[in-house]
C-alpha positions in Angstrom: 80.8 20.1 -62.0 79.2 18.7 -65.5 75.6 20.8 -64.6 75.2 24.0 -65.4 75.2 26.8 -62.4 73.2 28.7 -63.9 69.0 28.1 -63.2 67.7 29.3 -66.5 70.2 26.5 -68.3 68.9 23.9 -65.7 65.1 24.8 -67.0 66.4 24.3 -70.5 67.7 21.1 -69.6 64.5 19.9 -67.5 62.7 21.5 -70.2 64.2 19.0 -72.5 63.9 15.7 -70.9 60.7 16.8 -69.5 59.5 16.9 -73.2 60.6 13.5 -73.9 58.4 12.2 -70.8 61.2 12.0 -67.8 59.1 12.8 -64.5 61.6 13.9 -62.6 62.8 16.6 -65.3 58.8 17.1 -65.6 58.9 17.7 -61.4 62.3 19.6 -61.5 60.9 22.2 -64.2 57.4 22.0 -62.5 59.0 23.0 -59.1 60.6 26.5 -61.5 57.6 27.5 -62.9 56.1 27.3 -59.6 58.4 29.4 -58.0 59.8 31.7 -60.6 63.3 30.8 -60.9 65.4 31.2 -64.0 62.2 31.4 -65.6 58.8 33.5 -65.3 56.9 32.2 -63.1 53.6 30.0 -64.8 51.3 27.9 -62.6 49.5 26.7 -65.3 52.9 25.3 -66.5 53.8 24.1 -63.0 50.4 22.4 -63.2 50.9 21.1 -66.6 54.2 20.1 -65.7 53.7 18.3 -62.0 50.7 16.4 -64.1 52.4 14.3 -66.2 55.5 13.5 -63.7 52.1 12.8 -61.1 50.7 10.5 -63.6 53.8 8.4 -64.2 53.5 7.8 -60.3 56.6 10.6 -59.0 55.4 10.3 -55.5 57.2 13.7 -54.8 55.4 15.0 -57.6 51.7 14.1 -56.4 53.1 15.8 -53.3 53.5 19.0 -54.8 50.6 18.5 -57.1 48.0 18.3 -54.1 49.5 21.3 -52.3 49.5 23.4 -55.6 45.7 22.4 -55.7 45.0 23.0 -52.8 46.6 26.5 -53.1 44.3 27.4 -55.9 41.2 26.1 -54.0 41.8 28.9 -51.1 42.7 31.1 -53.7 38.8 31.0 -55.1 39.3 28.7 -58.1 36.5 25.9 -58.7 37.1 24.8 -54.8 35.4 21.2 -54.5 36.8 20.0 -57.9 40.4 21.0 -56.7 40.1 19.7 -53.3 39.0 16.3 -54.7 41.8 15.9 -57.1 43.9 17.3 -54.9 43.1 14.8 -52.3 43.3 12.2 -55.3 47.0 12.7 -55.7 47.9 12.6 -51.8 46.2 10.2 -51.2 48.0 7.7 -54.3 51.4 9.6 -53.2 50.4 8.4 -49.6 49.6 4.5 -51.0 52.7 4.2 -53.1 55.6 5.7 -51.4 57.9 3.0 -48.9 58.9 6.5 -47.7 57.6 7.0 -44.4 58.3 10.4 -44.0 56.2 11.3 -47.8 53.6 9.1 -46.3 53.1 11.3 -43.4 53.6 14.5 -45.3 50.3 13.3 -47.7 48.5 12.3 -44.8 49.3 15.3 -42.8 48.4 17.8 -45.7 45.0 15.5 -46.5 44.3 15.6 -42.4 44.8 19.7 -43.3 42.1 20.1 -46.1 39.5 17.2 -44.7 
């Protein structure tokens, strides 16, 4: 009831707290800019974005961030450099969670890209 319907007023919102260092605002407006809703899509702000929620230890957020990584590795960019920091964040998203299901996930996606 209290949230706004509307996506482009949730990305102002994220946008906010994201600025002010909350990660999951940071992986919430990541996860827009990724995919283009109620703002443009940007996947250099998704990257920014999924960074510093990644580096704060979201687990969910390392998720993402090793999958966007690996995306840009098949998509030509600098390919070892993105598979080893993508493999960096699975594997810490894969060491921290108690979740056993994000565990897998990690491990599944690192088993993937070996």
């Amino acid at each position: 009831r209290g949230m706004p319907q509307d996506v482009g007023d949730a990305a102002q919102i994220y946008r906010f707290a994201a600025d002010r260092g909350y990660a999951k605002a940071q992986c919430n407006l990541a996860v827009l800019y990724m995919n283009g809703r109620g703002i443009p899509q940007d996947l250099t702000e998704a990257d920014r974005y999924f960074r510093l929620a990644a580096e704060q230890g979201n687990v969910i957020t390392q998720l993402y961030l090793g999958r966007l990584l690996l995306g840009a590795a098949s998509a030509g960019g600098a390919l070892l450099a993105a598979r080893r920091e993508a493999a960096r964040f699975l594997a810490q998203a894969a060491q921290q969670t108690e979740d056993k299901e994000s565990r897998l996930e990690a491990l599944a996606v690192l088993s993937e890209h070996a």
